[in-house]
C-alpha positions as CSV (number, residue, x, y, z in Angstrom):
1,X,2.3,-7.3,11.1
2,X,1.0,-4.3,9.6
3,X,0.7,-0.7,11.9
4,X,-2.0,1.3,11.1
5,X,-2.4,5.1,12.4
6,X,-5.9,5.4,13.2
7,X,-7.9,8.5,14.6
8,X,-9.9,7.7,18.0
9,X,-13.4,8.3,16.2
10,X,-12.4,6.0,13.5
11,X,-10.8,3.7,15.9
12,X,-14.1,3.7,17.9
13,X,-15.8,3.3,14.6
14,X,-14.6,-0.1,13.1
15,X,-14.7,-1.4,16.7
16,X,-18.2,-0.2,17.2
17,X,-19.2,-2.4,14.7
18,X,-18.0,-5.0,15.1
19,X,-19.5,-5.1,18.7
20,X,-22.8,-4.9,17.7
21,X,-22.4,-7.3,15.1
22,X,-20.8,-9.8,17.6
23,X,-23.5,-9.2,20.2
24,X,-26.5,-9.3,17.9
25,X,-25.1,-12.8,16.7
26,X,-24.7,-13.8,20.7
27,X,-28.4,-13.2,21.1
28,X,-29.4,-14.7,18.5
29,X,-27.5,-18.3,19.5
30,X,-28.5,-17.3,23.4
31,X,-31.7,-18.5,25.2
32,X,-31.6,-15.7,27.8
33,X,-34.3,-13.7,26.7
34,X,-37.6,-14.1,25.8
35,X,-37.9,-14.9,22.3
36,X,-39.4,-12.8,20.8
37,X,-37.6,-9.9,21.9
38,X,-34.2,-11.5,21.5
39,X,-34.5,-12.0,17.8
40,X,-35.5,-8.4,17.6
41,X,-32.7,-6.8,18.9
42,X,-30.3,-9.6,17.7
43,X,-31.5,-9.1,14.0
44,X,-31.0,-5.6,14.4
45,X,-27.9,-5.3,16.0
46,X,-26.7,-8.0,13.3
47,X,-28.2,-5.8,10.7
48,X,-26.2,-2.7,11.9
49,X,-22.9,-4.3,12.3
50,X,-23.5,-6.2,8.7
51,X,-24.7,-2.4,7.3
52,X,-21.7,-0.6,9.0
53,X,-19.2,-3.2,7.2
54,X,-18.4,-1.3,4.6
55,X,-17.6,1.9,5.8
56,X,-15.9,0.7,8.8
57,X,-13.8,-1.5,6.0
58,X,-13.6,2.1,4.0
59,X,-12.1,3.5,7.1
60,X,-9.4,0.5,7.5
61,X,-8.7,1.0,3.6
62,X,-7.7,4.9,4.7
63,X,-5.8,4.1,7.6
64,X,-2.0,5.9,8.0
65,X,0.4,3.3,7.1
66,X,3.1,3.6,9.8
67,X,6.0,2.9,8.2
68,X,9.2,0.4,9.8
69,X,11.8,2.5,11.3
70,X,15.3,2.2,9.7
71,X,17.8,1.6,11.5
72,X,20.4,5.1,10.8
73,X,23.6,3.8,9.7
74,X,26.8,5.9,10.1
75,X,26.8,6.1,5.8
76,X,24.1,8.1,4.8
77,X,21.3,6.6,1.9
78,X,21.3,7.4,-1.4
79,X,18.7,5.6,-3.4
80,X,20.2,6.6,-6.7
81,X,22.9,4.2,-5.8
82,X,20.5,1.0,-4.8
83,X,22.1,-2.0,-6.5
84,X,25.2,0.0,-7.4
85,X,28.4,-2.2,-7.9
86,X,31.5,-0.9,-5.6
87,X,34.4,-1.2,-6.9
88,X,37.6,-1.6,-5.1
89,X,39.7,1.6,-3.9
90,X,43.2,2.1,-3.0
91,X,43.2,1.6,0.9
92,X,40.8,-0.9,0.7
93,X,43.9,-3.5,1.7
94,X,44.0,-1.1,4.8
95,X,40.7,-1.2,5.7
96,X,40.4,-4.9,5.8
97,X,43.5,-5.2,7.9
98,X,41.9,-2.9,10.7
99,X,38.6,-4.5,10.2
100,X,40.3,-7.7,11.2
101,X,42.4,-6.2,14.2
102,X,39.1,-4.8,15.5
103,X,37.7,-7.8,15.5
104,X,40.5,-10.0,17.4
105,X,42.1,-11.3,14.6
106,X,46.0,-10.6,13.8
């Protein structure tokens, strides 16, 4: 799932919309109302939310992208070195060993 870092007018922006265009749609399915008036205010309300589409879509489009947070690791990050190829070191036989008495084995 994606986060997005909104303002609060945008925010109450794109849901704005699509409020009105939900409501206008429920008044026009509904048999509350007379009529007449119902399919005034519906039409309208579904013409807004239809109208206000685009820049409420405009306004998702410029949305922060909050990035994931890494994790920091006790070795640093070098992207230079991305895919790099390590090769083996003198101590490395050393390092094994402890890793393995660390972890319970002998």
């Amino acid at each position: 799932m994606k986060k997005l870092l909104f303002t609060a007018p945008a925010f109450g922006f794109v849901v704005g919309t699509r409020i009105a265009l939900a409501f206008g749609l429920g008044l026009l399915v509904g048999e509350k109302l007379d009529p007449r008036r119902r399919r005034a205010v519906g039409l309208s309300l579904v013409g807004l939310g239809a109208v206000t589409t685009v820049p409420a879509a405009a306004a998702l489009a410029r949305a922060v992208r909050v990035p994931r947070r890494r994790v920091k690791g006790p070795v640093g990050h070098d992207p230079r070195l991305v895919g790099a190829t390590r090769f083996p070191r003198r101590g490395d036989e050393w390092d094994r060993l402890s890793d393995d008495l660390a972890s319970g084995w002998s």
